[in-house]
C-alpha positions as CSV (number, residue, x, y, z in Angstrom):
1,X,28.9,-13.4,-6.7
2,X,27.8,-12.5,-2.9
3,X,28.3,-14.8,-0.5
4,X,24.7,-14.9,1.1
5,X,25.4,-16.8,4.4
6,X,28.1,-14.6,5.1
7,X,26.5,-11.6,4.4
8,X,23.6,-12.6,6.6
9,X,26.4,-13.2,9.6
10,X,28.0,-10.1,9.0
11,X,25.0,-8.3,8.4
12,X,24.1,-9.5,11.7
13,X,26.5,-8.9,13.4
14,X,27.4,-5.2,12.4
15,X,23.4,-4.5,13.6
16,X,24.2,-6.3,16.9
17,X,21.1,-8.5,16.2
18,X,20.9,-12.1,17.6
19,X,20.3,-14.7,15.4
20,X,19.8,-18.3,16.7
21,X,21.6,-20.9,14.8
22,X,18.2,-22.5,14.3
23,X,16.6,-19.8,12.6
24,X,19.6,-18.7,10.3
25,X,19.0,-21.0,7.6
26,X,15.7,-19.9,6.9
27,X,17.1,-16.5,7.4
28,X,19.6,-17.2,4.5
29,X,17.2,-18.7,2.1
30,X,15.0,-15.4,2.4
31,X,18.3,-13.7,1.2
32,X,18.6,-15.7,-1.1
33,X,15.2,-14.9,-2.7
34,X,15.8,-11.4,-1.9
35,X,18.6,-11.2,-4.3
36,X,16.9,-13.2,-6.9
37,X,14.0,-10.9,-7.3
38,X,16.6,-7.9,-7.1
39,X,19.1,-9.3,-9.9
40,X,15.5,-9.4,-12.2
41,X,14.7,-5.5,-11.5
42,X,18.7,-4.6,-11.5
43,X,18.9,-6.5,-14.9
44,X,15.7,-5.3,-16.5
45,X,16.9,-3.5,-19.6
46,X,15.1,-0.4,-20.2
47,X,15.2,2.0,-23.1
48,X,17.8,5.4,-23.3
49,X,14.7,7.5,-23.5
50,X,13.6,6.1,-20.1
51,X,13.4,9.5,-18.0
52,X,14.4,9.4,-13.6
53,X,11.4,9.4,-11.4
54,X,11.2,12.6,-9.3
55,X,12.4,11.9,-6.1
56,X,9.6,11.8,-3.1
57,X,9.4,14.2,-0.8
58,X,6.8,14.4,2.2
């Protein structure tokens, strides 16, 4: 299990990107969502026959 508040801090930090201590728990529970959402796409079973997308390219 990720630890959300300190990947928000280190995430943070390793960007250099300020974040005031009043904004950071509103910061974390966006993560947390975040990572909700993505743990329903990630875990979506999909069938063998399932082919890759083409990959973009402008």
């Amino acid at each position: 299990m990720v630890n959300i508040e300190e990947y928000v801090d280190r995430t943070a930090e390793l960007i250099n990107l300020p974040l005031d201590p009043e904004h950071r728990p509103g910061v974390v529970v966006n993560f947390e969502r975040i990572a909700a959402i993505a743990r329903l796409v990630v875990e979506f079973p999909l069938p063998p026959e399932v082919e890759v997308a083409p990959v973009f390219e402008p």
